[in-house]
N, C-alpha and C positions, 0 to 999 in steps of 0.2 A: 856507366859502371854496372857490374852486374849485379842481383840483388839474389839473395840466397834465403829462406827461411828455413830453421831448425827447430823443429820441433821436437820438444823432451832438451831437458839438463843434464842428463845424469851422464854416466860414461862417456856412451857413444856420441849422444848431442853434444858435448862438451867438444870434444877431440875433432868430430865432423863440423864443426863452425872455427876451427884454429884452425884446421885444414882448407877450408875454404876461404877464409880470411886472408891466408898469405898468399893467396895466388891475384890480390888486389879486387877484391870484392868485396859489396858490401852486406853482411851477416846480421840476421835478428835471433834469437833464438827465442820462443814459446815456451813459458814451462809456465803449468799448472798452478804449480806448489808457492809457496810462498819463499822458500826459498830452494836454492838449487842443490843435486849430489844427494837426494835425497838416501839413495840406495849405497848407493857410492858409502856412505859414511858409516854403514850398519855393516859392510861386507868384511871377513877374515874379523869377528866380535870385535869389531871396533879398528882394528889396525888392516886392513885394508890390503888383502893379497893380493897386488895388482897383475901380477903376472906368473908365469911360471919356467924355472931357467931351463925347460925339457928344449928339445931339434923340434923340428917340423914334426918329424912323425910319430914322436911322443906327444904333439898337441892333436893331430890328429887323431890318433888313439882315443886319446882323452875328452873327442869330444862326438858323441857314439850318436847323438844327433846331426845327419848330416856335414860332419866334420869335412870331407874333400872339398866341401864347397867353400871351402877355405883356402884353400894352396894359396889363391892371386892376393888375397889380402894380408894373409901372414907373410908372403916375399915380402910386400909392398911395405909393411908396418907390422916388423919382429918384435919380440921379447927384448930383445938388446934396444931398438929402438925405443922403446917405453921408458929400458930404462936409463938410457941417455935421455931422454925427454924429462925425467923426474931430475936427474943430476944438472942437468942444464938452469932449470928452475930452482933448487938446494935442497930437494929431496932426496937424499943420498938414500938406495936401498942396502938390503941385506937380503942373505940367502939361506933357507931353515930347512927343514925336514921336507922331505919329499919335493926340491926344489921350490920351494913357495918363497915368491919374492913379497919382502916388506919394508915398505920404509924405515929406514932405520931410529924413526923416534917413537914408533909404534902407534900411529894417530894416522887413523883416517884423515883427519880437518886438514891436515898440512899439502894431502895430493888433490883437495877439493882448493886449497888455497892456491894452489901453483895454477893449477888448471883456471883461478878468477884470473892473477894477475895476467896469465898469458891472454885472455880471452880480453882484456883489460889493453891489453898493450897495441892487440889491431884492434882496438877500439870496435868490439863486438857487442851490438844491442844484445843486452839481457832484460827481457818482460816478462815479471814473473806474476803469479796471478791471473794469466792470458790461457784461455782452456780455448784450443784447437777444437773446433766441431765436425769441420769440412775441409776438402779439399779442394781446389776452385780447377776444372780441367777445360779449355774450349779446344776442339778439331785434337784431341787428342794429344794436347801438350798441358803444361802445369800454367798459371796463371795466378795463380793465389793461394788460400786461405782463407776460411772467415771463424772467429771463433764464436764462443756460448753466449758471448755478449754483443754478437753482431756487428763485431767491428773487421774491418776487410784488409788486410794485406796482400799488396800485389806484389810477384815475386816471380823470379825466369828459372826458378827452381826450389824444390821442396826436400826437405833430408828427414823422412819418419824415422825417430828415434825414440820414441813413445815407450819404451819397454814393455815387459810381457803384464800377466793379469796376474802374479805372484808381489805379498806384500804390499797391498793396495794404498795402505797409510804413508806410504812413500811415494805416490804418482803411480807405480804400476796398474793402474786400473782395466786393463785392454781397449780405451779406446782409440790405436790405435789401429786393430786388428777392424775395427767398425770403420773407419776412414777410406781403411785400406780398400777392405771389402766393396763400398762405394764408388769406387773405380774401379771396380772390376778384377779385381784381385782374390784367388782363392786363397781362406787359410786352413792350413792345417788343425785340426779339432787342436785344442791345445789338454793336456794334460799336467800337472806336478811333476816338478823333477826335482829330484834334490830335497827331499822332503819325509817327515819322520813317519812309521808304520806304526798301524796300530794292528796290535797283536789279543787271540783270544785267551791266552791266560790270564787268569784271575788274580793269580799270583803274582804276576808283575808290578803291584802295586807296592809291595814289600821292598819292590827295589828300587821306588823312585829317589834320583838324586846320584843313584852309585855309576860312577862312571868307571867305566877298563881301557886300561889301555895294554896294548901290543897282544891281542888277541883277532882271531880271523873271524869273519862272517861268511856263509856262503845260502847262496838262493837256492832252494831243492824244488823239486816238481818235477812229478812223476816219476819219483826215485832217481833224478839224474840232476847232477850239479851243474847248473848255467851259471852261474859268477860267485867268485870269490873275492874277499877283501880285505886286507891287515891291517888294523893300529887301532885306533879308541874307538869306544862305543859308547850308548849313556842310553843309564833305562829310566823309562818318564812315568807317568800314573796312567798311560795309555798305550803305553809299548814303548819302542826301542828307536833312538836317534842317535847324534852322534856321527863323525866324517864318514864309516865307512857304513855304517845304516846308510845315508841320505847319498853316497855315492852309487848303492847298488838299489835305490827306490826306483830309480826309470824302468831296469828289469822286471822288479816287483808289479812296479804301474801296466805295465806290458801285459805280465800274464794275468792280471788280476782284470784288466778289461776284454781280455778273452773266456774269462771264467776258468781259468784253470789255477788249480792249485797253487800255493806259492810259502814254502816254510822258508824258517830263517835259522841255520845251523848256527852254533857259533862253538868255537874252541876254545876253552879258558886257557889254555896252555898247549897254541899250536907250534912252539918249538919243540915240545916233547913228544916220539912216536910212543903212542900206549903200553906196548912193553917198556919205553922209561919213564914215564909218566906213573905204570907198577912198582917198580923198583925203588922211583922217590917216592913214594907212599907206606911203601914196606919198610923203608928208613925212617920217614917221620912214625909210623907207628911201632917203633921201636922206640925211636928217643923217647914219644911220647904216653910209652904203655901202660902207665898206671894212670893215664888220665881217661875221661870220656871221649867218644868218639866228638861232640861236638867242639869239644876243647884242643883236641890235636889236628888241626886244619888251618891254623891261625896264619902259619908261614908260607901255607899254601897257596890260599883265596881272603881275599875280602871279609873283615868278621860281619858283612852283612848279607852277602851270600851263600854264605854256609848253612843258615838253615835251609834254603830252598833249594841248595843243590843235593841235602838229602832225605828232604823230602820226596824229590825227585825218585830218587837214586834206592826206594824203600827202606834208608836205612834209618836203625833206632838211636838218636842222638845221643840217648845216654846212656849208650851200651860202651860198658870197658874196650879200647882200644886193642888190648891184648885180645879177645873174644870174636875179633871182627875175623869172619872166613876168608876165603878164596874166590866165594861165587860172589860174596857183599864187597868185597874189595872194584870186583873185576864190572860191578854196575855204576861204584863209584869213580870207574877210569872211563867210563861209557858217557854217563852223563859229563861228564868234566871235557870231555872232547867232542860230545855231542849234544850241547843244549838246543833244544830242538823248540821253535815259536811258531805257529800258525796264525798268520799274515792274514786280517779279515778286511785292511784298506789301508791306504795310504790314508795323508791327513790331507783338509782341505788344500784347492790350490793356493791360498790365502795367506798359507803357513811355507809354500813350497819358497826353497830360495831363487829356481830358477823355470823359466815356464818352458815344457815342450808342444810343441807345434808353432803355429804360427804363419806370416806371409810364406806362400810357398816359395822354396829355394828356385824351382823350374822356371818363376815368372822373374828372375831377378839376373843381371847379368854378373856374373862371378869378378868378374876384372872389374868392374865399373862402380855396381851394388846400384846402378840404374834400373828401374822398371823397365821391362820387355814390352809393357803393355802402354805404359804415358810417359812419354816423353818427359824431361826434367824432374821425373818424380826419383828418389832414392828411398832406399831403406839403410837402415843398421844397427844392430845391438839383437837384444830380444826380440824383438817384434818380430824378426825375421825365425824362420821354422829352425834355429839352430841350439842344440847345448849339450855342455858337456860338464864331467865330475867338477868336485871340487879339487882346489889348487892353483887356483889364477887361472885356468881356461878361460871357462865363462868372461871375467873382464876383458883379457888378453880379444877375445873375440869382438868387443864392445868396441875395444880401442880398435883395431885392427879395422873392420868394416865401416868405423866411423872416419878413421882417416883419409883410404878410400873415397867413399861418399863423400867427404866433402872435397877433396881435390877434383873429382870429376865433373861434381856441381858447378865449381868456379868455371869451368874451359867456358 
C-alpha cells in the first residue's frame, strides 16, 4: 500500500490526507501544534467562511496573487463541492453578504469536527506534536521525512501543507518555505497580505474602536486611484483595519515596498455625489439652525467622528449652524467624501491574515500541485506563492489544492 505523509493540519493538510485516503492509501499527517485547524478556527472571527458562492472568474478575480494557477484545482474541487462536502458530514452552510459561505450554526469547531470524523473514518494517522525538520529526497524522488526530534518517517510521497509565516501562534511559522527551499525550491520573498495599515495621523487615536460600515476606501498614489473598496472599516490606536482596509493592504504592501506613496481616501457617504451630499446638509442645517455646528451632525456621522472631521474640515464647532457659509459648508462636503490617511506601513506579517509569496507557482505543476523539481513531493494551501481578498478565497484555495494533492499523491 502506498504511504502518504502530510504535513500541517489545518485546511489544506486536512482535505489533502481525505483525498488521499480514499484512493486506498495509507495517510499520517504531521502537525506541529498540539492540536489540529489551528487557523481554521480563528478564520471569518470565529465562524469560519469557508468558501465563497462567486463562478470561476469571480475567484479568480479575487485572488490577485497568482489566481490562474488555479483554474485545474477549482474544476477539480469547486465551491459547490465544499459545500456538498460540509452537508454530506451535517454541516449544513448558508449564504451572507458578498457571497460568503458559513456554516449555518456559526462555529468554526463544527467544520474542524466534520473534517476529524472523516479523516477518522479512513482511518488517517493524526501526530500531533510531530515538528517536520526535513525532507528526506534520494536520486531525486521523496523518501521520507525526519522531524525536530529525529525520528524518521518513510513515505512514497510528501503533501507540504505547512501554511504561510502569518499568525504564528497557530503553526503558521514558515517552516515550510525552509523545507521547501532545501530541495531546491525557490520562494517567493513573502510579504503581508490581508493586513491592517498603519497610518501617520496622530489623530487617529481619537477613533479607536469606531467602526463604519457601507463606506468606500480607495489607494491614491501619485494623484491616481489604483483600487477601490466598499463596506466596513474600523480605525485601531494605529490606523485603519477592517474587510475592505485588509482587502486593499497587498496594493498598499506593493507600493510601500517600492517606496512610493500610498494614501488611503475614504468616503463617509459614497452613495451621495457632493452636490447631494450639499443639499442633505443645507437641510440638516436648517432643521438644525439654532443649534451648534457640533450638535447638528448627529444624523449624519458617528457622535465620535464629528469632532475630527471638523477639525479637519477647519471648521469652529461651536459656531451657530445658521452662521455656517458657503465656502465652510463646501470643506465640510470635501473632507466627508474625502478623508484622506498617509500609509507609513503595513503591520507586521504576524498580524497579517494571509501570507504573500511563497513556493513559487513556476516549480509546481497546476493539474497535479506536484513538484516539477522532486518527484512525489506536493504542495498546497499557503505555502504555495498564492492569495487572495477576503471572502472565502483564501480557504476555497486551501481546499481546492489540498484535494488535488492528495489524490495525485495516492496514484
Amino acid at each position: 500500500m502506498k504511504k502518504v505523509i502530510v504535513i500541517g493540519a489545518g485546511a489544506a493538510g486536512m482535505m489533502a490526507a481525505i483525498a488521499a485516503a480514499e484512493n486506498d492509501t495509507e495517510v499520517i499527517i504531521l502537525e506541529k501544534m498540539p492540536k489540529v485547524g489551528r487557523k481554521l478556527l480563528i478564520t471569518g472571527k470565529g465562524r469560519c467562511n469557508v468558501t465563497n458562492s462567486g463562478d470561476m472568474q469571480t475567484f479568480i478575480k479575487n485572488m490577485p496573487g497568482n489566481g490562474s494557477f488555479l483554474y485545474s484545482a477549482l474544476n477539480a474541487f469547486n465551491n459547490q463541492a465544499m459545500i456538498d462536502f460540509l452537508a454530506k458530514y451535517n454541516v449544513p452552510t448558508k449564504c451572507e453578504r458578498g457571497g460568503r459561505i458559513f456554516p449555518v450554526s456559526d462555529k468554526a469547531i463544527d467544520v474542524v469536527n466534520a473534517f476529524l470524523r472523516v479523516l477518522a473514518n479512513h482511518k488517517v494517522k493524526i501526530l500531533t506534536e510531530q515538528r517536520a525538520q526535513r525532507i528526506l529526497v534520494e536520486n531525486n524522488r521523496i523518501t521520507g521525512i525526519i522531524t525536530t526530534a529525529g525520528t524518521v518517517y518513510h513515505s512514497d510521497a510528501v503533501i507540504l501543507c505547512s501554511g504561510g509565516a502569518s499568525y504564528p501562534a497557530t503553526g503558521s511559522s514558515g517552516d515550510g518555505y525552509v523545507m521547501a527551499r532545501e530541495v531546491g525550491h525557490h520562494i517567493v520573498p513573502l510579504k503581508p497580505s490581508l493586513v491592517p495599515l498603519e497610518v501617520a495621523e496622530e489623530w487617529i487615536t481619537e477613533l479607536q474602536g469606531l467602526s463604519l460600515k457601507n463606506v468606500t476606501a480607495a489607494v491614491i498614489t501619485e494623484g491616481r486611484k489604483t483600487a477601490e473598496e466598499f463596506g466596513e472599516m474600523l480605525f485601531t490606536h494605529f490606523g485603519l483595519s477592517g474587510p475592505i482596509i485588509l482587502s486593499l493592504s497587498k496594493v498598499v504592501a506593493d507600493l510601500l515596498s517600492k517606496k512610493k506613496e500610498a494614501l488611503l481616501e475614504v468616503n463617509l457617504k459614497p452613495a451621495l455625489t457632493e452636490e447631494v451630499l450639499d443639499k442633505r446638509l443645507q437641510r440638516d442645517f436648517e432643521k438644525f439652525s439654532r443649534k451648534q455646528l457640533k450638535n447638528s451632525l448627529h444624523e449624519l456621522l458617528p457622535a465620535k467622528i464629528i469632532p475630527v472631521v471638523m477639525d479637519i474640515a477647519f471648521l469652529d464647532p461651536d459656531k451657530p449652524v445658521h452662521q455656517i457659509t458657503k465656502q465652510e459648508r463646501s470643506r465640510l462636503v470635501a473632507t466627508l467624501s474625502h478623508l484622506t490617511f498617509t500609509v507609513t506601513s503595513t503591520r507586521s506579517i504576524n498580524e497579517a491574515i494571509v501570507t504573500a509569496g511563497g513556493v513559487s507557482t513556476k516549480e509546481i505543476n497546476p493539474a497535479t500541485m506536484q513538484s516539477k523539481l522532486v518527484q512525489g513531493l506536493f504542495f498546497a494551501g499557503e505555502v504555495i506563492d498564492i492569495d487572495g481578498y477576503t471572502g472565502g478565497f483564501n480557504l476555497q484555495a486551501a481546499f481546492s489544492t489540498g484535494y488535488v494533492a492528495g489524490k495525485n499523491a495516492a496514484y
